[in-house]
N, C-alpha and C positions, 0 to 999 in steps of 0.2 A: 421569471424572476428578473426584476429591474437590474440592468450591467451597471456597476461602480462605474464613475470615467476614470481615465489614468490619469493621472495628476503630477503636473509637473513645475514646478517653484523658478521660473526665470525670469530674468532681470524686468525683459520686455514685456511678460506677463505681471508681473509687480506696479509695471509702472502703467500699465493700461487700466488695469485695473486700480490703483488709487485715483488716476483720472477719472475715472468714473464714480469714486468714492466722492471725492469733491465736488464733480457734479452733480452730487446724488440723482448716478443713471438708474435708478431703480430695477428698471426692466433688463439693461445688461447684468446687471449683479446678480439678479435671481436666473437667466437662465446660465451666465457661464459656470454659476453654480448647484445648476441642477444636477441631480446624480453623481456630484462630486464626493468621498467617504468622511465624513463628519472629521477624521485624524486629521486628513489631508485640506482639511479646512480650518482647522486649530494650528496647525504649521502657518498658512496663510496667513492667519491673523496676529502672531506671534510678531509680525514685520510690521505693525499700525499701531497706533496708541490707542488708548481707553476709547475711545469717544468713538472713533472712525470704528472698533471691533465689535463697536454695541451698536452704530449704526446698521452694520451691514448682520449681525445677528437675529434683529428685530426682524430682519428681511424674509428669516426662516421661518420652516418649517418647528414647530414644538418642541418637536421628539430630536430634529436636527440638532436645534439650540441647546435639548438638554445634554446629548451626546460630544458636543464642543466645550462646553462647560463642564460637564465630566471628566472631558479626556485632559484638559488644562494642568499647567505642572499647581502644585498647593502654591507657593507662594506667588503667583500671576495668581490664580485665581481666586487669592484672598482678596489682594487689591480691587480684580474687577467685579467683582461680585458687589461693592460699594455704589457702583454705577446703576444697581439693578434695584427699583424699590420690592417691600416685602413680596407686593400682589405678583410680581414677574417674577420671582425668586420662588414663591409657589407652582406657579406653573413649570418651570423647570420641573422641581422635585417630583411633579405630582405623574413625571414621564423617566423618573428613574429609580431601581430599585434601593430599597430599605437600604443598605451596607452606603451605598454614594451618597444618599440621600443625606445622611446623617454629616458624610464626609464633609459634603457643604454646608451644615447648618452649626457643625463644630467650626466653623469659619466668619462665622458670623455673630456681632453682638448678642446677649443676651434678648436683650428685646425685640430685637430683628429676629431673631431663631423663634421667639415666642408667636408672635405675629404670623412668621410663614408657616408653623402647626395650626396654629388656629382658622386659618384661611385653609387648609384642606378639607375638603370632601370626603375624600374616602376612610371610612374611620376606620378600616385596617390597616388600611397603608401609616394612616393618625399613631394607631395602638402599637402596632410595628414600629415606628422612626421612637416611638415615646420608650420604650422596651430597649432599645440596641443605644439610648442616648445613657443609660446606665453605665456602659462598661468604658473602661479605658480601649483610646484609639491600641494599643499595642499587644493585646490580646486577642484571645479567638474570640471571644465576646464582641469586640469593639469592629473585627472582621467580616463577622458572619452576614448574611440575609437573610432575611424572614421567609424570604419568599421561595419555595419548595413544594415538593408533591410529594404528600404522604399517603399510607392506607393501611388503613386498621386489618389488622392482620387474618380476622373473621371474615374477612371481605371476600367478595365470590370477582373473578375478573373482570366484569361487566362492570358492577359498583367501580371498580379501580378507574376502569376506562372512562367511567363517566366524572370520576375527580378529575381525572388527567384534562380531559376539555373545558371542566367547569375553571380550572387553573391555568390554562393555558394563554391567558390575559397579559398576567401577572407573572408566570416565572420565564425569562427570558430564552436559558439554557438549560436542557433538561438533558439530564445526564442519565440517569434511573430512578426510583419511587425507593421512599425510605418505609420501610413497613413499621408500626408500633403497637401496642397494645392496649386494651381498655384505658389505661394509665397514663398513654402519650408517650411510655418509655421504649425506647428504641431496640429493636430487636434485630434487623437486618435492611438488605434492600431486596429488589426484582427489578431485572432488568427489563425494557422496554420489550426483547426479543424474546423473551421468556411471556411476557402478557399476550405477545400478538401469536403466538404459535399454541397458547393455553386456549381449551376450549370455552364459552360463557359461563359455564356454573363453575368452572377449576376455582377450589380456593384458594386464595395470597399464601395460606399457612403452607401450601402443599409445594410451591415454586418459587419463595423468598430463599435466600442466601442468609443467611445468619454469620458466617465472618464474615465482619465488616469491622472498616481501621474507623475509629471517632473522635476526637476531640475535647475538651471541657473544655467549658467558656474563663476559665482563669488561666489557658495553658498562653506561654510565649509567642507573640507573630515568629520568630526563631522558629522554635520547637515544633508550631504548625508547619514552618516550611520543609523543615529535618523531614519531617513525618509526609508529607504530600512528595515528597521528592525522592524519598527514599522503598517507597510504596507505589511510584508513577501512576498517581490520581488526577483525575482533572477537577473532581469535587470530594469534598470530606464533611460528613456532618458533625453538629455540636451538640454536643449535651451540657446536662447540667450535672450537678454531685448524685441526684439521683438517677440522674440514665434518663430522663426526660427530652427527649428532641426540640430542642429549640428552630435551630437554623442551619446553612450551610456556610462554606467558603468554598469559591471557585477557584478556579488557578489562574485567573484572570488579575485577583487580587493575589494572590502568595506572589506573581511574576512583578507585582508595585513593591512588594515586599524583599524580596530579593535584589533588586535594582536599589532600594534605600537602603539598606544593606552595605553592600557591596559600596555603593558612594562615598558611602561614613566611614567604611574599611581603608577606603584608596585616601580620604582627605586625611586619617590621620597618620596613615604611612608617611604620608607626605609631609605631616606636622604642619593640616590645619587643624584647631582642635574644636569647630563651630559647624554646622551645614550650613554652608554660605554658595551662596551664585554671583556670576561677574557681573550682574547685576544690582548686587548690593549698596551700600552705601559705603562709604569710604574706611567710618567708623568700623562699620561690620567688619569688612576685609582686617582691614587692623588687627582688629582684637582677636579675630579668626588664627592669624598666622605670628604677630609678636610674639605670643610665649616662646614656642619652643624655637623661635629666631634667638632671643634671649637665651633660651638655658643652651644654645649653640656657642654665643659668646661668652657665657660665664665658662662652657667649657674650652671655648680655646683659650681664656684667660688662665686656667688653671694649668693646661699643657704648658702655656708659656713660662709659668712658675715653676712647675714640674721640671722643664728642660734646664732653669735657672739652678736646679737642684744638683743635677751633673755639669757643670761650668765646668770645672775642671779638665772633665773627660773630656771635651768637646773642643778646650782646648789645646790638648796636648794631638789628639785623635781627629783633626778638623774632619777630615774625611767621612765620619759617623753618622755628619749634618746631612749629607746628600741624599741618605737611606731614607729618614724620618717622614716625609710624604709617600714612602715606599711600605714602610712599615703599619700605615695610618690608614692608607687608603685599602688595602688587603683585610687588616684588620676590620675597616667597616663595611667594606663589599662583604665579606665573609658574615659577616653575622647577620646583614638582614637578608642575605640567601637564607641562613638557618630560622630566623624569626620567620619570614614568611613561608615555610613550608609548614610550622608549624604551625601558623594561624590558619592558613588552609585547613590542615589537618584537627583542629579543634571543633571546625562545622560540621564534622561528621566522627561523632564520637567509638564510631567501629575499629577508627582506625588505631587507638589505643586498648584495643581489645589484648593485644598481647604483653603489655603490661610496660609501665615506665621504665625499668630497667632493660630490656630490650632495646626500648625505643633509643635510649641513649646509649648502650653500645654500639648501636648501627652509626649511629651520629659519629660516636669517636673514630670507627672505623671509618668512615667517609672522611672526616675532618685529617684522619693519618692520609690517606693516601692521597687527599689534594695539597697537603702540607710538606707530603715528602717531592711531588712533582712539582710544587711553588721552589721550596729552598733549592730543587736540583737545579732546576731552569736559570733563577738568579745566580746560585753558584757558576754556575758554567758563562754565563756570559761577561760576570765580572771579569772571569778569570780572559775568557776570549778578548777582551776589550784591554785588560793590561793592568787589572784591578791587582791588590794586596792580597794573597792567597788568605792569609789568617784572617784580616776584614773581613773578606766574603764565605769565607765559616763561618764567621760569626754572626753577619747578614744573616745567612739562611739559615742559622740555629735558632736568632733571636725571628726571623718570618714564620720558622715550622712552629714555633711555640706562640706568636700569634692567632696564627689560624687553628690551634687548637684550644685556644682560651675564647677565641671567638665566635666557634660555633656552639660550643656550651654554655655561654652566654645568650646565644642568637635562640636558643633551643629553650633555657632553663628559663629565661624572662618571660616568654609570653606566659608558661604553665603557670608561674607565680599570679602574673597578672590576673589569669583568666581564675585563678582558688580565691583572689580575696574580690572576685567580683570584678573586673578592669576590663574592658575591652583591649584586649590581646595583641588588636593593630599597632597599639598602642608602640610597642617594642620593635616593630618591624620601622618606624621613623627614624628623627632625630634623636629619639631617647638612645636607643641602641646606636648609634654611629656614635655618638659622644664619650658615652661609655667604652666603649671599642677603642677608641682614638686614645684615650686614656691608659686603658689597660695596657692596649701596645707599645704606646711608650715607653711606660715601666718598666711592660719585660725589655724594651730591645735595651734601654738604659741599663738596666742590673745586668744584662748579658756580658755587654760592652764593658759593663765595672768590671765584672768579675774576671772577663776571657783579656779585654785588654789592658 
């Protein structure tokens, strides 16, 4: 087996090699890049503009170019994919499976996508990319690959062993053989170690596995992932409404799934509300991050009216002022600890198996005893420092009652969001700190009214 080289991205390597680019060394390019791993080659090129990464691509190997090209983040590899006419944009495809295949051709003009179909050869690979261009990219539909090893379940092991060769062109990763029946409907699998230890006549019916976890092609990339993660799968098959075997999904693809996920989860904690990269345009970023920049300022414009509400207090009480970033900042620390355990806890619906009521008594109970260790803490140092004993009750009465409005917040907002459909990250941002900042206010002001 041919050794990967180890691959390492420095300065002096970057710059020897664009020298070379420029020179177009042809011969240095192709061997410092021989046996290098196709990733570790799309790293490299990520440092060079259009032109110079379609240079030194053409340089390769087919199968190289289509795995550089594949492994590309979507938006780079929509822009480069412009540089490439139909006829090279076929050849690509024509060295990657149905599921990628498609991934690039939804990247592509209409008539560009038409074009690189039409220039293929292989009319299953054709009937395959033409079949998975149906579904939406965010389904198991839009997921799947065509490309699989099945066997009719009448099959004797030899017929099995002879698909299994006749396919081995075409499916890259072979995990087990999906058994079906006259019908194409999915009945189980057999595993590889199960075929090689069966004697030549054993039939499929007599050594297939019939539990098997599956799929429909209308289910959530979500839902797939729930279910491949929660099952530790490395592949999952798809059916259709009748139990017909269409395709599979690897874990190759849920692990791209998971990752976009997860990104979209952190940018909108963070109140972006777009998928954006620091690559973007100026506009993008903008619009990405204004909003909830804005509903940050409408909310301290409101604080500031708010605290305009107690004049009074504030100033007979000066002292009450020094609290308020004390009171503000507890209150929104608190609550998006609470949001984000809960939006954790949403991706895996087990974890509300013991029922909402439950869940939020444990809350209150956690929110009392980090509330009663906040107020004691604050009280006592007031008092250590030379504070007003009565002030710093009231401090730590109006912070305990804080942190108990603010984890029921932090808790009860994402549930809301996530019943009317919202993505739930949603609450763990700026939405929940503002809210927070707000609420704590209130109480510490009505505390203040009432106690002082």
């Amino acid at each position: 087996m041919e050794q990967l080289v180890q691959f390492e991205l420095s300065k002096e390597f970057r710059e020897r090699f664009q020298e070379a680019v420029d020179n177009k060394d042809t011969q240095f390019i192709i061997n410092i890049l021989k046996g290098v791993n196709p990733a570790d080659i799309s790293s490299l090129l990520h440092e060079f503009d259009t032109d110079d990464s379609k240079y030194v691509i053409d340089l390769l190997e087919s199968e190289v170019k289509a795995e550089i090209i594949n492994d590309l983040d979507e938006d780079i590899r929509e822009k480069f994919l412009k540089v490439f006419d139909p006829p090279e944009i076929t050849a690509i495809v024509n060295h990657l499976d149905s599921d990628d295949a498609v991934d690039i051709l939804n990247e592509l003009p209409v008539k560009d996508r038409e074009e690189v179909i039409a220039g293929l050869e292989n009319e299953e690979k054709e009937a395959n990319i033409l079949d998975l261009l149906r579904y939406e990219e965010d389904v198991a539909g839009g997921l799947m690959a065509k490309e699989l090893i099945k066997a009719n379940v009448n099959w004797t092991v030899v017929q099995c062993i002879e698909e299994i060769r006749r396919q081995a062109e075409n499916v890259q990763k072979l995990y087990s053989v999906y058994v079906v029946d006259d019908n194409e409907r999915l009945l189980g699998r057999v595993s590889l170690k199960r075929i090689i230890l069966s004697t030549d006549k054993t039939k499929i019916a007599d050594i297939y596995e019939p539990d098997l976890v599956a799929v429909e092609t209308y289910m959530s990339e979500e839902e797939v992932a729930i279910i491949m993660r929660k099952y530790d799968l490395e592949a999952v098959p798809v059916v259709n409404v009748q139990g017909k075997l269409l395709g599979r999904i690897t874990i190759d693809d849920i692990v791209d799934v998971i990752t976009e996920i997860a990104e979209e989860e952190r940018q909108l904690m963070a109140g972006i509300s777009e998928d954006v990269e620091e690559d973007d345009s100026v506009w993008m970023l903008t619009r990405a991050r204004l909003p909830w920049l804005l509903i940050g300022i409408i909310g301290g414009i409101i604080s500031a009216k708010f605290m305009g509400i107690f004049e009074d207090d504030l100033l007979k009480v000066t002292a009450i002022a020094f609290f308020i970033p004390l009171i503000q900042a507890t209150g929104g620390n608190v609550g998006i600890q609470s949001s984000s355990i809960v939006v954790q806890s949403l991706a895996n619906p087990s974890a509300f198996s013991d029922g909402l009521f439950k869940r939020l008594l444990k809350v209150l109970m956690v929110a009392i005893v980090n509330g009663l260790v906040l107020a004691s803490l604050v009280y006592g140092i007031n008092i250590l420092l030379g504070g007003e004993a009565r002030l710093s009750l009231v401090v730590s009465l109006a912070l305990f009652s804080v942190v108990l409005i603010a984890s029921f917040m932090g808790t009860i907002t994402p549930l809301i969001l996530n019943k009317f459909g919202f993505n739930p990250a949603l609450a763990s941002g700026p939405f929940i700190t503002t809210t927070n900042d707000l609420l704590g206010l209130g109480i510490y002001f009505y505390i203040v009214h009432l106690l002082l």
